[in-house]
C-alpha positions in Angstrom: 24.0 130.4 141.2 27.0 129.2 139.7 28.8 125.5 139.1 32.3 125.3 138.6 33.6 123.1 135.4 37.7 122.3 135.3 37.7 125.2 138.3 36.1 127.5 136.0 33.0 129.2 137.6 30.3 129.5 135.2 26.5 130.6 135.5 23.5 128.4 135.2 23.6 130.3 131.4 26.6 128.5 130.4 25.5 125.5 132.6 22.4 125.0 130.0 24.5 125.2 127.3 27.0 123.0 128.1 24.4 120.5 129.0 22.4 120.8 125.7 25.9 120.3 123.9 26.1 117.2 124.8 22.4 116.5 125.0 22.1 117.8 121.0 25.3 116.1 120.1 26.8 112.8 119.2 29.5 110.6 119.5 31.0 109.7 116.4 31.8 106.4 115.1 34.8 105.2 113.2 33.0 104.1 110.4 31.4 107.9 110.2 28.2 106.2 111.4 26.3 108.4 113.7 26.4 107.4 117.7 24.3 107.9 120.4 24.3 111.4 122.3 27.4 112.5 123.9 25.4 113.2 127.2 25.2 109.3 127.7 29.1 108.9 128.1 30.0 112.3 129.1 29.0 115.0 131.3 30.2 118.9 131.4 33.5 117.9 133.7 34.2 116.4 130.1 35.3 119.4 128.3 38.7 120.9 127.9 39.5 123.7 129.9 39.7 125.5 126.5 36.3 124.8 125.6 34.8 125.5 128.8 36.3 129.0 128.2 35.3 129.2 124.6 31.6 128.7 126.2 31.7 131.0 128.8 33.4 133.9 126.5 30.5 133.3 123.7 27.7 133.1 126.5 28.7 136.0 128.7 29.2 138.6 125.4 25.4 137.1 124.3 24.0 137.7 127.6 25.5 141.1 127.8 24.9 142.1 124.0 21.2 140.7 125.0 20.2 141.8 128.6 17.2 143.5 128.0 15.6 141.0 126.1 17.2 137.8 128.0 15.5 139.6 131.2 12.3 139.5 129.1 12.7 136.0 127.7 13.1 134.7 131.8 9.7 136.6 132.7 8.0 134.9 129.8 9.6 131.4 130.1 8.5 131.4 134.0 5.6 130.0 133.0 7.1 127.0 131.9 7.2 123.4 133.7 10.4 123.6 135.1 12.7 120.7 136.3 14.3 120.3 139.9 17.5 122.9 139.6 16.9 124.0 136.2 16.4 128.0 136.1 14.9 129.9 133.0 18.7 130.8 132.5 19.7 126.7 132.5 16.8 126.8 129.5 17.9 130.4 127.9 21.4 128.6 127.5 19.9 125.5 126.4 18.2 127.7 123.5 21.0 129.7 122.7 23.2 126.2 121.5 20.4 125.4 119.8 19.0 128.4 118.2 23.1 129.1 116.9 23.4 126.0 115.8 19.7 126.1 113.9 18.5 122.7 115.4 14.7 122.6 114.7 13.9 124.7 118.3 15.2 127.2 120.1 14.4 130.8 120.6 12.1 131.0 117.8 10.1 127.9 118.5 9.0 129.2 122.0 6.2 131.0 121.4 8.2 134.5 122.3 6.8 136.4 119.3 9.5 139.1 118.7 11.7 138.2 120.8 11.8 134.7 119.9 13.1 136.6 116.5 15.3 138.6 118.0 17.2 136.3 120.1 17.1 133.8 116.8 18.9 136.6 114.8 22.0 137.6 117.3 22.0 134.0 118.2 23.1 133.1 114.3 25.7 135.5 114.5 27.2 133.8 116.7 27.8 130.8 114.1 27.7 127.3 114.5 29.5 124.6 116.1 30.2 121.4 116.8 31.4 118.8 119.8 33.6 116.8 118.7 35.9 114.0 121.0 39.9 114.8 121.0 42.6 112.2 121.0 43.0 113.2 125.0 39.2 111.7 125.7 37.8 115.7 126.2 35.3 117.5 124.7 36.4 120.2 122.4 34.3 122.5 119.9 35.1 122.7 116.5 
């Protein structure tokens, strides 16, 4: 299934990653004080057209540097309580912002074992980022 973002078609991967962007990330205040999480203002229409391709470009190479044990990783994860529309790839992407990012859960915090590990690892090398709100009122990463 795919959903198209700024008429960019992007799979429930990217989808999950978007989402947990904004879900795991805040908006800024003026006086450098925290605020609450993006996904209360925003949704994944929000982001530039730029950063929607950054997203997909950095989620398709993982998936395809990763297939074998992404496939894995949605056999295991079936087991899991899943919401309305959400797919094991919605939560993969979800883990993969996380996990490069090295929030406290992710890939390593699912009970994977092994794989857990090895998704961890390729997911740092990946680096970390940030959402951050331009001047234009879009999301960009940073």
């Amino acid at each position: 299934m795919t959903t198209k973002v700024n008429g960019i078609e992007i799979d429930n991967f990217t989808r999950g990653y978007l989402l947990c962007a904004l879900w795991s990330s805040i908006d800024e205040q003026p006086d450098g004080n925290g605020g609450p999480p993006l996904d209360e203002k925003y949704d994944i229409d929000d982001f530039h057209i730029d950063a929607v391709k950054k997203a997909l470009d950095d989620c398709t190479l993982f998936q395809e540097g990763n297939a074998y044990d992404l496939e894995e990783y949605r056999i295991r994860r079936k087991q899991a309580v899943w919401s309305d529309g959400v797919t094991a790839d919605d939560y993969a992407g979800h883990d993969f912002w996380l996990t490069r990012n090295h929030h406290g859960a992710g890939f390593w915090d699912r009970g994977l074992g092994e794989l857990g590990d090895r998704l961890t690892e390729c997911s740092h090398h990946y680096g970390s980022c940030d959402v951050i709100v331009g001047d234009d009122g879009k999301l960009h990463f940073a």
